[in-house]
C-alpha positions as CSV (number, residue, x, y, z in Angstrom):
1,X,13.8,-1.9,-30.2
2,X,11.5,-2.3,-27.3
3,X,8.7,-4.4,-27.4
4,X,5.2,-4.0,-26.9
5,X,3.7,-5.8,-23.9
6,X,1.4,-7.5,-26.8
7,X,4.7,-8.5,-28.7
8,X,6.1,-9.7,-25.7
9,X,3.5,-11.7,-24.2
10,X,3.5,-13.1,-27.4
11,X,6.8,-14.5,-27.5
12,X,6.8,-15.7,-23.8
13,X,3.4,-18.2,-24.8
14,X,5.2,-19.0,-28.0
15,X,8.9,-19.9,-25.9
16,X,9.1,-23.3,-23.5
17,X,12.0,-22.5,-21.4
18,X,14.0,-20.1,-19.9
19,X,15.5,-19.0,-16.5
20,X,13.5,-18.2,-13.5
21,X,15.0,-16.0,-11.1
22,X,13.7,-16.1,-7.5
23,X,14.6,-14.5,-4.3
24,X,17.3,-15.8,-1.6
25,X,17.4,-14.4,1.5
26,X,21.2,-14.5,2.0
27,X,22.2,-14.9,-1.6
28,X,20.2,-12.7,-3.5
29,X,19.0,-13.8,-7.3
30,X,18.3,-17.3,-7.0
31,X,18.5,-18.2,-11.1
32,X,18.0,-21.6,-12.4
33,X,16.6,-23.3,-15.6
34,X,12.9,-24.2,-16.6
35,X,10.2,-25.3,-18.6
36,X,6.9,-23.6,-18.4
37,X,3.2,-23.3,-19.9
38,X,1.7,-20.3,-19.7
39,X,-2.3,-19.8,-20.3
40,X,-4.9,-18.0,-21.1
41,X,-5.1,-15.9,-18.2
42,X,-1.6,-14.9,-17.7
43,X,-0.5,-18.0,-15.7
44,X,2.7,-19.5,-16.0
45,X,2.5,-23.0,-15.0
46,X,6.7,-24.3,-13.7
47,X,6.6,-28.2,-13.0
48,X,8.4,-29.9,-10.4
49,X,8.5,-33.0,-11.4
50,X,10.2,-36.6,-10.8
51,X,11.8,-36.8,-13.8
52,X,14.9,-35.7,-12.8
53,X,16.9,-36.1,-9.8
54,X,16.0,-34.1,-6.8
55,X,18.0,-34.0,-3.3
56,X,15.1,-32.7,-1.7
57,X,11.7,-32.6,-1.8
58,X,10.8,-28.9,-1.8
59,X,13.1,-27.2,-4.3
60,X,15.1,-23.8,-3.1
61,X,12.6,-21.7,-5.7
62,X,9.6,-23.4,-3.8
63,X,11.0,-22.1,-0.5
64,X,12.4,-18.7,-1.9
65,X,9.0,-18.1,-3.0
66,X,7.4,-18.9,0.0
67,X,9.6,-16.3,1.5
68,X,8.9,-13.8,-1.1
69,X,6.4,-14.4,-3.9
70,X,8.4,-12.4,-6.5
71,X,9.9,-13.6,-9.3
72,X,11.2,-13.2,-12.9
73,X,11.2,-15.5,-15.9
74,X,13.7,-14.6,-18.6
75,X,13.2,-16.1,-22.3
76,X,15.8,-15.1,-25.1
77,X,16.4,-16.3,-28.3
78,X,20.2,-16.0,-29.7
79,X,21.6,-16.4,-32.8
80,X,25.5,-16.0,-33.2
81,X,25.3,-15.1,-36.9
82,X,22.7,-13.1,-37.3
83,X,22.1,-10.3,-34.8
84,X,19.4,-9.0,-36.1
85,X,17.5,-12.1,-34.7
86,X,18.0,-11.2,-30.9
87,X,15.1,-11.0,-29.0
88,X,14.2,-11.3,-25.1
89,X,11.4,-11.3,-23.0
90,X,11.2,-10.6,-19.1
91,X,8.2,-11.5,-17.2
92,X,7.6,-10.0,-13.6
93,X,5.8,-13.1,-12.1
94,X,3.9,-13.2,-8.4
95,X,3.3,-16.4,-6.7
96,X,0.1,-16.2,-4.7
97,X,0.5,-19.9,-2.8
98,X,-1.7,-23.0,-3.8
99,X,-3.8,-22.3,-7.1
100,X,-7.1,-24.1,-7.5
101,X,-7.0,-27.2,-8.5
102,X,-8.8,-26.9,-12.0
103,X,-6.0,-24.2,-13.0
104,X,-2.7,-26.0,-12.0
105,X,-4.7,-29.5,-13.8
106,X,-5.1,-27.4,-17.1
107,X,-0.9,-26.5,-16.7
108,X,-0.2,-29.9,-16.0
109,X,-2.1,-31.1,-18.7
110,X,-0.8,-28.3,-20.9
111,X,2.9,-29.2,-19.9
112,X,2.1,-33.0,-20.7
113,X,0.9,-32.1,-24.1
114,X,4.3,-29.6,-25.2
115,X,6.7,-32.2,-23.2
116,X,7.0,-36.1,-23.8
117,X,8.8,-36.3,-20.9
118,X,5.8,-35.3,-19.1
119,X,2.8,-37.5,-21.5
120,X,2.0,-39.2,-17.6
121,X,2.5,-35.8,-15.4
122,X,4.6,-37.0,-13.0
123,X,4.4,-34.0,-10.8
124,X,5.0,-33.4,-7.6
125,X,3.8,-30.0,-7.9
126,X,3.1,-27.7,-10.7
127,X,4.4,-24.0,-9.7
128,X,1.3,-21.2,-10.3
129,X,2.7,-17.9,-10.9
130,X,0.8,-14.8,-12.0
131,X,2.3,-12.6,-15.1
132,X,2.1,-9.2,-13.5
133,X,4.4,-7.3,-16.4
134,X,6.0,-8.1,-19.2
135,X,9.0,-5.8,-21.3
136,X,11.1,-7.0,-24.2
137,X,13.5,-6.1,-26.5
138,X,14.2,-7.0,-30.2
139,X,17.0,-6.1,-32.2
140,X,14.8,-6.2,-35.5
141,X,10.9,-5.0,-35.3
142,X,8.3,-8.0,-36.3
């Protein structure tokens, strides 16, 4: 059953990962893993951190967005045996280039706060992407 966009919303503030699908020029869909925060106003906050190994210092998303601001993040929740739990969430994100300060400090800190691995925010950056629409889908209502 489809969501509504409340429902939805819902579940993408309640998730912490999922995949975030970009735009390549040559290759198309440009998927890959993350963690996010989202806030109050509809902002999804993606870090890129130093954490975790990097062979360069702008990520392919960072660039893919700079060539086109769309995105997508997709959150699901699966359960092998019980069906009845499926759910998913996609969010139609926009990237609108640097946020201001205060709001990519209140998704670090919200990011340090829901990972350990990020108690010190060792960001590089911290990705700013509007929530522009939201559909979902749940095999069982609730």
């Amino acid at each position: 059953m489809r969501l509504a966009p409340a429902q939805a919303r819902a579940r993408l503030a309640a998730h912490d990962h999922g995949i975030l699908c970009t735009v390549h020029g040559e290759r198309g869909v440009d998927a890959v893993p993350v963690v996010y925060v989202v806030d109050d106003d509809g902002c999804v906050g993606i870090p890129v951190d130093r954490v975790k190994p990097k062979t360069s210092s702008t990520l392919q998303r960072e660039r893919n967005l700079a060539a086109d601001p769309r995105a997508a993040l997709l959150v699901e929740h699966w359960d092998r045996g019980d069906w009845s739990r499926l759910w998913w969430v996609r969010a139609e994100l926009r990237w609108q280039g640097d946020a201001p300060a205060a709001r990519t400090a209140d998704l670090a800190a919200r990011l340090a706060r829901a990972f350990p691995q990020y108690r010190d925010q060792p960001f590089t950056r911290v990705l700013v992407l509007r929530v522009v629409a939201v559909t979902g889908w749940a095999a069982a209502g609730g």
